[in-house]
Residue frames relative to the residue before (quaternion, step in Angstrom):
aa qw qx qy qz dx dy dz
X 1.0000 0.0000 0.0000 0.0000 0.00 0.00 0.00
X 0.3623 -0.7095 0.5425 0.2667 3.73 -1.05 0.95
X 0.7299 -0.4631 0.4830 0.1397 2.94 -1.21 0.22
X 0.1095 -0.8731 0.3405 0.3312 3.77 -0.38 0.14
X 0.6257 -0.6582 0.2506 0.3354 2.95 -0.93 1.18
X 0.7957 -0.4165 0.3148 0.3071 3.08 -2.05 0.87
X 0.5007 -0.4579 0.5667 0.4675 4.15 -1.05 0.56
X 0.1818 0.4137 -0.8913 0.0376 3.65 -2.12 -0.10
X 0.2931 -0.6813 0.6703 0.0250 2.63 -1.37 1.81
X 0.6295 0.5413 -0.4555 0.3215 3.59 0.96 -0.26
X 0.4425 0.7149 -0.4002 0.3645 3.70 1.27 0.04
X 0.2753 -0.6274 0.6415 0.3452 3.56 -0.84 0.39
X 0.6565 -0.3893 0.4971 0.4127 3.48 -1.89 0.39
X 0.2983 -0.7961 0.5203 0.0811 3.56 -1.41 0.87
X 0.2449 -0.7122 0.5483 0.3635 3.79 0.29 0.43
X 0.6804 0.5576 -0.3130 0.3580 3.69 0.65 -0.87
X 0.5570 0.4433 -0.3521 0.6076 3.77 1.32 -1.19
X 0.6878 0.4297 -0.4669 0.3526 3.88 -0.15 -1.29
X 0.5749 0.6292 -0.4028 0.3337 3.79 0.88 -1.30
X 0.6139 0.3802 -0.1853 0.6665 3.69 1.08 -1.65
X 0.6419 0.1937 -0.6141 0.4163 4.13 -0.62 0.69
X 0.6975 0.4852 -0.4324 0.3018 3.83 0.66 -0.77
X 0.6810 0.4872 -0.3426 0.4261 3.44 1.24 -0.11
X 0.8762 -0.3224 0.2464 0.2600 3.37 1.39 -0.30
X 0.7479 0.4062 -0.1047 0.5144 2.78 1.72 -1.38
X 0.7971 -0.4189 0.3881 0.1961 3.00 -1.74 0.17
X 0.8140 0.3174 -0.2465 0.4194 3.48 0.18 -1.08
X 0.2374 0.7655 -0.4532 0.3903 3.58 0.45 1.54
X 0.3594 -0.7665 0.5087 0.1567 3.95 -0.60 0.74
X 0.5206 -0.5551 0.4118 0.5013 3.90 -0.77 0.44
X 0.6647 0.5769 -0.4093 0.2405 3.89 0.79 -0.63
X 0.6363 0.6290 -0.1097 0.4329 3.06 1.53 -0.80
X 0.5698 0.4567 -0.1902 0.6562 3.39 1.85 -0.65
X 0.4170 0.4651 -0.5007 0.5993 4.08 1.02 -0.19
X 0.9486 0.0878 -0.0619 0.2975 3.52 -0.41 -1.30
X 0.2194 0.6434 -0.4861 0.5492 2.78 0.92 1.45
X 0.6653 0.5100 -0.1167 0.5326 3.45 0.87 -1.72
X 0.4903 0.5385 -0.4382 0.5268 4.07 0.85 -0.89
X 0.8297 0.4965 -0.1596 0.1991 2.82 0.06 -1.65
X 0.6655 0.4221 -0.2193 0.5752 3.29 1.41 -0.71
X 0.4990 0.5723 -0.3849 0.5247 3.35 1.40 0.44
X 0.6216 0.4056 -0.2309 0.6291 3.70 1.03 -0.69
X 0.8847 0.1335 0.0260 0.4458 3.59 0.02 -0.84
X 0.0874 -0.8455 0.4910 0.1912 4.30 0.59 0.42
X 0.6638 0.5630 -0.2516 0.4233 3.50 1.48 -0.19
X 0.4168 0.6689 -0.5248 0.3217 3.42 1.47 1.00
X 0.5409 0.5793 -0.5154 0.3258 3.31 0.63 -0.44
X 0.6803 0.6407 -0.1045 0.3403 3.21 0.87 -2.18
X 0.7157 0.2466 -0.2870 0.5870 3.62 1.59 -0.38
X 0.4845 0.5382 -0.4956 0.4795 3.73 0.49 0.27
X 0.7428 0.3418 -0.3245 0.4754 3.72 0.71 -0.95
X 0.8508 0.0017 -0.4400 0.2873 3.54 0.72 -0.10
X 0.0231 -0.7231 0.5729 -0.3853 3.30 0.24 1.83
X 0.7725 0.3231 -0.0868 0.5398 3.06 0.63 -1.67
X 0.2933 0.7410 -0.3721 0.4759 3.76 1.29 -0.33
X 0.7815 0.5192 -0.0694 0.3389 3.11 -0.11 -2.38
X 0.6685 0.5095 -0.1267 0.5267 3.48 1.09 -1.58
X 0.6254 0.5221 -0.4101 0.4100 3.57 1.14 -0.29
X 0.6407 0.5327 -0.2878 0.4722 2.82 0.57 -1.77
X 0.8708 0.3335 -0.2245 0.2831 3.76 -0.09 -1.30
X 0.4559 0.6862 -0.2984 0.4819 3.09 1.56 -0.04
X 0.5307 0.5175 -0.2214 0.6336 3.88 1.84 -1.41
X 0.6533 0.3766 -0.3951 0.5247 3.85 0.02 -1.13
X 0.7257 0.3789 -0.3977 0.4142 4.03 -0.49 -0.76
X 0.8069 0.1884 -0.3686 0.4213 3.79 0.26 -0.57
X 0.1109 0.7930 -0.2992 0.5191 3.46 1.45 0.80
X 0.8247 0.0527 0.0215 0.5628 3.14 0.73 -1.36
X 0.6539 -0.5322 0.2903 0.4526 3.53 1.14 1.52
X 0.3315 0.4023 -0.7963 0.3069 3.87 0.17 0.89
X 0.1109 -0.7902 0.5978 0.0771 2.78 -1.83 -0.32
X 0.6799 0.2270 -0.2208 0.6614 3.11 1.94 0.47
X 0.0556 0.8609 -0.5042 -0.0401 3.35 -0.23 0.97
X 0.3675 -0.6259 0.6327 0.2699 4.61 -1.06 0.54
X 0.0081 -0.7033 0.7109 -0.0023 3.33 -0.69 0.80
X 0.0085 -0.7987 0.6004 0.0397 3.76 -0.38 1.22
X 0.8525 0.0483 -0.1783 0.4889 3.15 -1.59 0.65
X 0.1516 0.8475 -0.4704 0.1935 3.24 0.69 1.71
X 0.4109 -0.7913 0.3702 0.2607 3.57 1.41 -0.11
X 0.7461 -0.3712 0.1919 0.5184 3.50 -0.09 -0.47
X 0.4007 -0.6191 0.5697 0.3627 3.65 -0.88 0.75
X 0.1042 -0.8146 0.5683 -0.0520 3.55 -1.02 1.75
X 0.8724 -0.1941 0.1906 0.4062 2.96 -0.74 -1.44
X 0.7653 0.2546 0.0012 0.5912 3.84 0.61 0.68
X 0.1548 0.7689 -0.6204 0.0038 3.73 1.34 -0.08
X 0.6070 -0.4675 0.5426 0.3444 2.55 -2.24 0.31
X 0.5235 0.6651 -0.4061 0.3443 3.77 0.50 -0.33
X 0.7080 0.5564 -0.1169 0.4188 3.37 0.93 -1.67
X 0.7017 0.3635 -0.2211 0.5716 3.57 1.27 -1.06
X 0.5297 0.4523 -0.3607 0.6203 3.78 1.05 0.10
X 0.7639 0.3338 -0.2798 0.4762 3.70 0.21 -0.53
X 0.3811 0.5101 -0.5184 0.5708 4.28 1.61 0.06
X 0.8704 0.2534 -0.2328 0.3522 3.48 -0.14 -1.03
X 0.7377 0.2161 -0.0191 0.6394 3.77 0.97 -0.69
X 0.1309 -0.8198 0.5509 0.0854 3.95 -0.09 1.32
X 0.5230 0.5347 -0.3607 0.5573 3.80 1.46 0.00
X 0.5449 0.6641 -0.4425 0.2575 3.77 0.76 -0.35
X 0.2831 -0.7771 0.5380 0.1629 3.39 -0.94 1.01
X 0.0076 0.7679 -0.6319 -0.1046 3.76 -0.87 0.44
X 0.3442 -0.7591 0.5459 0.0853 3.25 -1.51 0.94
X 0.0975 0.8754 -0.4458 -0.1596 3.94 0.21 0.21
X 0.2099 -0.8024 0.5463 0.1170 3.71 -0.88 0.90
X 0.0899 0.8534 -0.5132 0.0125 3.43 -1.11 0.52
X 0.0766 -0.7958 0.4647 0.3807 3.84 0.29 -0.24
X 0.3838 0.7139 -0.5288 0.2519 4.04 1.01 -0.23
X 0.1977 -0.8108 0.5209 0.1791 3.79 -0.12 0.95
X 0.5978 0.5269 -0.3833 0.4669 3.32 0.86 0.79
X 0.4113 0.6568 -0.4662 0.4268 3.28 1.49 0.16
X 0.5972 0.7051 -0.3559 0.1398 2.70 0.53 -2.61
X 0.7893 0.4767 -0.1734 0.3460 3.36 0.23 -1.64
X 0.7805 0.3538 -0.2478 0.4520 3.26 0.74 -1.32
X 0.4801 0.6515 -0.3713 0.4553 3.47 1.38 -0.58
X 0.6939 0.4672 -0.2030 0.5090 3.53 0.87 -0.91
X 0.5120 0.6017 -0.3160 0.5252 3.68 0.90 -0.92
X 0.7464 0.4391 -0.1888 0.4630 4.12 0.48 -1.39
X 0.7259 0.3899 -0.3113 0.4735 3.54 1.30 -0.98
X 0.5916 0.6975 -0.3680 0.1675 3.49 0.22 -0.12
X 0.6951 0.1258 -0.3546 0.6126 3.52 -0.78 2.14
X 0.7071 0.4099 -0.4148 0.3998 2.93 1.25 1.62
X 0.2222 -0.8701 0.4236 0.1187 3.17 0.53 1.75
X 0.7197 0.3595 -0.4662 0.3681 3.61 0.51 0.38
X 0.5954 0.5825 -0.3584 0.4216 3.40 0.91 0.19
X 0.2254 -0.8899 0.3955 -0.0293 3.55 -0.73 0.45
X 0.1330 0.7605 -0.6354 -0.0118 4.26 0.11 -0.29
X 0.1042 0.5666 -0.8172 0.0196 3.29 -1.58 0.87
X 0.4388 -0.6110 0.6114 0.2454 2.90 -1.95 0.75
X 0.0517 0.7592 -0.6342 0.1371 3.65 -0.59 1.16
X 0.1037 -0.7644 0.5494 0.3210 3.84 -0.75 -0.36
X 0.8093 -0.3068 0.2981 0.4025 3.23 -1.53 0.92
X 0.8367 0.3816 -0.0971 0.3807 3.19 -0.09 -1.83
X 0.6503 0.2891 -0.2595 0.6528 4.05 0.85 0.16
X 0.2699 -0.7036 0.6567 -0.0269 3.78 -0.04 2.20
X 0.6621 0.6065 -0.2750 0.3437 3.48 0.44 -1.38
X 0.7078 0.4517 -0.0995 0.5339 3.24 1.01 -1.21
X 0.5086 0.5731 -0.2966 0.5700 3.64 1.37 0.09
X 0.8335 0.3902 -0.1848 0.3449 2.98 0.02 -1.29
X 0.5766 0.5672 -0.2582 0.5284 3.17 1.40 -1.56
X 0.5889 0.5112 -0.5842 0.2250 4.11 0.06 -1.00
X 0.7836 -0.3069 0.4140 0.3470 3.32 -1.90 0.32
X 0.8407 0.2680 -0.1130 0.4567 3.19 0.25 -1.65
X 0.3767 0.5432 -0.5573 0.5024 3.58 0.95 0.83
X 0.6940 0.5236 -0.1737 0.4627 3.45 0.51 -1.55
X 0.8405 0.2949 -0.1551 0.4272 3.47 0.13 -0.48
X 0.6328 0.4975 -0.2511 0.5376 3.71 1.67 -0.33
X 0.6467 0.2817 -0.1379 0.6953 3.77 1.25 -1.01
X 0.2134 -0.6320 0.7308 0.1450 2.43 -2.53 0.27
X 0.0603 -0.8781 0.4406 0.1767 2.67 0.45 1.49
X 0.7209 0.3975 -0.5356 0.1881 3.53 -0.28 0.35
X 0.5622 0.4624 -0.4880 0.4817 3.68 1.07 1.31
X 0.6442 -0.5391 0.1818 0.5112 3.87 -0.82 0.97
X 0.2388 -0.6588 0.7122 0.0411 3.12 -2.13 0.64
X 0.1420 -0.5956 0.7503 0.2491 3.38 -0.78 0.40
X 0.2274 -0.5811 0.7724 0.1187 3.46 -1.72 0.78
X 0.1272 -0.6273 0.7537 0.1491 3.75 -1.18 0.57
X 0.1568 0.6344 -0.7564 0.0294 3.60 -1.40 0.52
X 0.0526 -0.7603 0.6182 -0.1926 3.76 0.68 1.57
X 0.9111 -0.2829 0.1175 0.2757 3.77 -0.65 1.07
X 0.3582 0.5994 -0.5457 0.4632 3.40 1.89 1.50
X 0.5647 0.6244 -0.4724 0.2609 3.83 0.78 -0.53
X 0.7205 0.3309 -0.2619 0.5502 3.87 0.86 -0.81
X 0.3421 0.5017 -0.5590 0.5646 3.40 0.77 1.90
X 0.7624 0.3659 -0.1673 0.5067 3.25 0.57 -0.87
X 0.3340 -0.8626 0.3698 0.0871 3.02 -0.52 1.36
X 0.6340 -0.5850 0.2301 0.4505 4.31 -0.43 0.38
X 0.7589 0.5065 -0.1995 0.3573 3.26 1.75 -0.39
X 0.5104 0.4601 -0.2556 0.6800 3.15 2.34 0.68
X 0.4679 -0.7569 0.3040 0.3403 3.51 1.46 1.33
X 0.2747 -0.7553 0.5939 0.0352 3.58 0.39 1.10
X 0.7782 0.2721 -0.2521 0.5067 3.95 -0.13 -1.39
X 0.7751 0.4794 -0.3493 0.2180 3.17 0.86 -0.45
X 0.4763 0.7056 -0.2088 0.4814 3.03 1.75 -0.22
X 0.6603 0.3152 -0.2396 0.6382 3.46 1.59 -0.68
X 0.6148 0.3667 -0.4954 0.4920 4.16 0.62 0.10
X 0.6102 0.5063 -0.5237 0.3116 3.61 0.49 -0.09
X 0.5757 0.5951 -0.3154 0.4637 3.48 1.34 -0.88
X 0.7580 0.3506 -0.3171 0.4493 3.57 0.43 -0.88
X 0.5875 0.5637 -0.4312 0.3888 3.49 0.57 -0.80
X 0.4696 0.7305 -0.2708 0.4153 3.65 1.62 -1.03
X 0.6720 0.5014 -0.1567 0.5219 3.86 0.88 -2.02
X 0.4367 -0.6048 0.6266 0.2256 3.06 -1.54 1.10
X 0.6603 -0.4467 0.4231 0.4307 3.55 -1.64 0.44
X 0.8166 0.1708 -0.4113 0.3673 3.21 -2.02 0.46
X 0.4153 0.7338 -0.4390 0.3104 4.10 1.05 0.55
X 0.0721 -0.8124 0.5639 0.1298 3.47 -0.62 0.55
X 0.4764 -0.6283 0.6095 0.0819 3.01 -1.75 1.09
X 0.0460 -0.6398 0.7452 0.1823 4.32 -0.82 1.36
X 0.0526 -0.6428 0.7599 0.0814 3.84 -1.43 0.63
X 0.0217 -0.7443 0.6675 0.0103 3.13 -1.67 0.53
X 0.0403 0.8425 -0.5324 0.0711 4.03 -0.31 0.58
X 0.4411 -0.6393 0.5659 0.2766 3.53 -1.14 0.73
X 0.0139 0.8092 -0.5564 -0.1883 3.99 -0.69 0.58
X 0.4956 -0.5577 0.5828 0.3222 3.31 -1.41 0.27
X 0.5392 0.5561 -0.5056 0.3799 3.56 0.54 -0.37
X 0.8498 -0.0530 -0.0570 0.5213 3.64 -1.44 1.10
X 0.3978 0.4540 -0.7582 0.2466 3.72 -0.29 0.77
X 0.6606 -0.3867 0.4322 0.4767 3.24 -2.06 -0.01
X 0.5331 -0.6012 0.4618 0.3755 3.19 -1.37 0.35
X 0.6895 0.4841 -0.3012 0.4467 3.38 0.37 -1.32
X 0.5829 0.3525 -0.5252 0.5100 4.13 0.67 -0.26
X 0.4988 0.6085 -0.5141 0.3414 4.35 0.61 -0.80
X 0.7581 0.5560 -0.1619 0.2999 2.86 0.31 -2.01
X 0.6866 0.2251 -0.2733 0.6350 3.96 0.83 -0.86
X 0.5162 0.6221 -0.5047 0.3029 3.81 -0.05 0.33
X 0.6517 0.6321 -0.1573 0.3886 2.61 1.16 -1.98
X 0.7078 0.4172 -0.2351 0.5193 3.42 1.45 -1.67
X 0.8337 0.2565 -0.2604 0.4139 3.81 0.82 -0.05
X 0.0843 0.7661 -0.5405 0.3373 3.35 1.62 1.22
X 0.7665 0.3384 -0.1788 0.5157 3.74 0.18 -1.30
X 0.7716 0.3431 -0.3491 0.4062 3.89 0.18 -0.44
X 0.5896 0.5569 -0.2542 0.5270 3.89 0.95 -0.65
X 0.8709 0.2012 0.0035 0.4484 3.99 0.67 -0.73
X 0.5139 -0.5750 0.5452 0.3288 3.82 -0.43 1.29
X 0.8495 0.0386 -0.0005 0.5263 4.14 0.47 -1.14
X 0.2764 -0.7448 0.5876 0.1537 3.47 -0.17 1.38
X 0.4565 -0.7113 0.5017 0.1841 3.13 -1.61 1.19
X 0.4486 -0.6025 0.6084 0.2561 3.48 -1.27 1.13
X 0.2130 -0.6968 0.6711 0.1368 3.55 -0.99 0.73
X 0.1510 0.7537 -0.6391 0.0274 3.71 -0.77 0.29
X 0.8469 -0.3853 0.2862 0.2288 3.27 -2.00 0.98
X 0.5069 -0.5211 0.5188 0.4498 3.78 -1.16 -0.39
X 0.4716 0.7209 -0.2481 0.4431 3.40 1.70 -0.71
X 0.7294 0.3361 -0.0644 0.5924 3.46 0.14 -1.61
X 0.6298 0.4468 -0.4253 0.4721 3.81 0.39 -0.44
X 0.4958 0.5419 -0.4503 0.5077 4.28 1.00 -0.69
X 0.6910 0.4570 -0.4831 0.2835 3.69 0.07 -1.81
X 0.5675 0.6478 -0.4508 0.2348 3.90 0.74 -0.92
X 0.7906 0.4615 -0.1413 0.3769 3.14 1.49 -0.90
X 0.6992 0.5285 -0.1960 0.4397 2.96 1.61 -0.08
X 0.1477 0.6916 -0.6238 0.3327 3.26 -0.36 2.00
X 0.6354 -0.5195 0.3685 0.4366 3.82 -1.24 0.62
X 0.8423 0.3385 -0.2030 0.3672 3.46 -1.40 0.19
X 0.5555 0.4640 -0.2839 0.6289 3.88 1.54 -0.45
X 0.0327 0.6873 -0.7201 0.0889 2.91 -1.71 1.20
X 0.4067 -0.7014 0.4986 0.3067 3.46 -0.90 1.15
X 0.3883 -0.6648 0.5493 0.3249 3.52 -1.31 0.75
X 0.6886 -0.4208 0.4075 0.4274 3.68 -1.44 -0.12
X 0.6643 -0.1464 -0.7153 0.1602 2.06 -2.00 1.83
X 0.5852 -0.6215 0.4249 0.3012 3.33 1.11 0.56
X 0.7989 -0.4273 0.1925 0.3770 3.81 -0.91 -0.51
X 0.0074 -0.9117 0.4004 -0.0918 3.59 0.57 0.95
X 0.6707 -0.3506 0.4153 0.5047 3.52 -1.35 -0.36
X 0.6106 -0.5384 0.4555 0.3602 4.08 -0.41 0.11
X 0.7156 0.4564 -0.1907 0.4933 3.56 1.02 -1.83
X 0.5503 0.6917 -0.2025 0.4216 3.64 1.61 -0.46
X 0.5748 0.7541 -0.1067 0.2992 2.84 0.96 -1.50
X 0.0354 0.8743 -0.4630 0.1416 3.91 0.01 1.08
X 0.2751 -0.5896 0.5914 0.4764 4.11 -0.51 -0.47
X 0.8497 0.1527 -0.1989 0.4639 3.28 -0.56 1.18
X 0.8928 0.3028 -0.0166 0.3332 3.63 1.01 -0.66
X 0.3256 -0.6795 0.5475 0.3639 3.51 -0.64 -0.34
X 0.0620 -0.8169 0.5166 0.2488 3.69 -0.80 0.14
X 0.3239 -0.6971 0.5218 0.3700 3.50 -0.34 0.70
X 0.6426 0.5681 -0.4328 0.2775 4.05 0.34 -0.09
X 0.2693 0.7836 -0.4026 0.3892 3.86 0.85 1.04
X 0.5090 -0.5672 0.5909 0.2645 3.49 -1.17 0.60
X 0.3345 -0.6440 0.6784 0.1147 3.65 -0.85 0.60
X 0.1245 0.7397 -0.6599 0.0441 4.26 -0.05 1.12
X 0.7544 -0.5843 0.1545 0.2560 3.20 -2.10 0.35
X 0.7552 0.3128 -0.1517 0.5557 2.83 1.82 -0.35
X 0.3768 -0.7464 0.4941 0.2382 3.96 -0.38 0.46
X 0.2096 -0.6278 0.7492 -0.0273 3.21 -1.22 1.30
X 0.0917 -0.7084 0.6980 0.0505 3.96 -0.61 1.66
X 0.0740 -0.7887 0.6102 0.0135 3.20 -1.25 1.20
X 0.0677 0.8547 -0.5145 -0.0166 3.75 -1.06 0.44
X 0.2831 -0.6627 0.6665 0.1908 3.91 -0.96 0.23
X 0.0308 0.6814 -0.7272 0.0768 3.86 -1.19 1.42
X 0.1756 -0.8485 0.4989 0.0180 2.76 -1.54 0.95
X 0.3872 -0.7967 0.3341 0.3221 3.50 -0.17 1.32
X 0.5776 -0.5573 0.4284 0.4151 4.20 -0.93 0.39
């Protein structure tokens, strides 16, 4: 295990680095551990939702290559941590190819540094918000096929992207993109039923604590993501994350302060 790396105050905070100390890992900067720490001052149940965030992404990440995907885009994936999406695609399918996107130019390197003497694995630096510019890269083209299924993973990058940089639209351009029988993991922070008093000081340390403050949005507005022709959510449909089953809800889950709604759609 490495060590963690040295402070540089000239870095902005990283949602991706803080994402990899709340899970555990290593490749994380002293700025990111400060506001991390804030944060677990305002709210003690960040840690406890990042882990089962990343939880969620396992499991649903096992069920999809399960069902014979074998190549899956995992955008705004942050750092390869604990459990990648590669690794659970490569337990069930050792030929499976994964593609990770991020634009944090501080991944790039270390992302690259973790993949290496794996020729099915990949990282380009792309951003969420420029599909076109996904799909099109070289190492899309030459790593997928894209006209056999893909699972696409977009596990807790959408409530980065704010309503005035066409969020939904940014995710129908992708699917409309995916051949039939593909499936779509989604994951979003909601505003529906948290505590107030944790809403209320986030909200006020959303913009100082994070390079991109997170968009919070409804159980409502978190569905539209899923609604497009030919996609159908699979069972239990959109749920709490900690909830979240192939096929089910479980009622045996921690109840935390804020709600991460997860779900798994499949294209016709």
């Amino acid at each position: 295990m490495r060590p963690h790396q040295q402070s540089d105050d000239r870095q902005p905070t990283s949602a991706a680095r803080m994402y990899d100390y709340f899970l555990g890992g290593t490749n994380n900067l002293q700025v990111d551990r400060d506001a991390a720490a804030e944060g677990l001052r305002y709210d003690p149940d960040l840690g406890k939702i990042a882990q089962a965030n990343r939880q969620f992404l396992i499991r649903a990440v096992r069920h999809v290559a399960e069902q014979g995907v074998s190549q899956f885009l995992d955008v705004g994936s942050g750092l390869p941590t604990q459990e990648n999406v590669h690794e659970v695609a490569q337990s069930i399918n050792p030929g499976a190819r994964t593609i990770y996107v991020d634009s944090d130019p501080s991944v790039l390197p270390q992302a690259e540094a973790l993949l290496v003497g794996d020729e099915q694995t990949r990282f380009i630096k792309a951003d969420v918000r420029d599909p076109h510019g996904i799909l099109t890269h070289p190492d899309t083209l030459r790593h997928f096929d894209v006209d056999q299924p893909w699972g696409l993973v977009l596990c807790s990058v959408l409530h980065f992207v704010p309503d005035a940089d066409d969020a939904y639209g940014v995710v129908f351009r992708l699917m409309e993109a995916m051949p039939p029988k593909s499936y779509m993991v989604f994951a979003h922070v909601s505003s529906t039923d948290i505590d107030p008093g944790i809403y209320k000081i986030m909200m006020a340390a959303n913009a100082k604590s994070l390079s991109t403050p997170v968009t919070y949005r409804t159980v409502e507005e978190i569905a539209r993501f899923f609604d497009q022709p030919g996609w159908s959510l699979l069972e239990p449909g959109l749920v709490d994350v900690q909830r979240w089953q192939p096929g089910h809800v479980t009622d045996d889950y921690t109840r935390l302060t804020a709600r991460v709604l997860g779900g798994v759609a499949q294209k016709a």
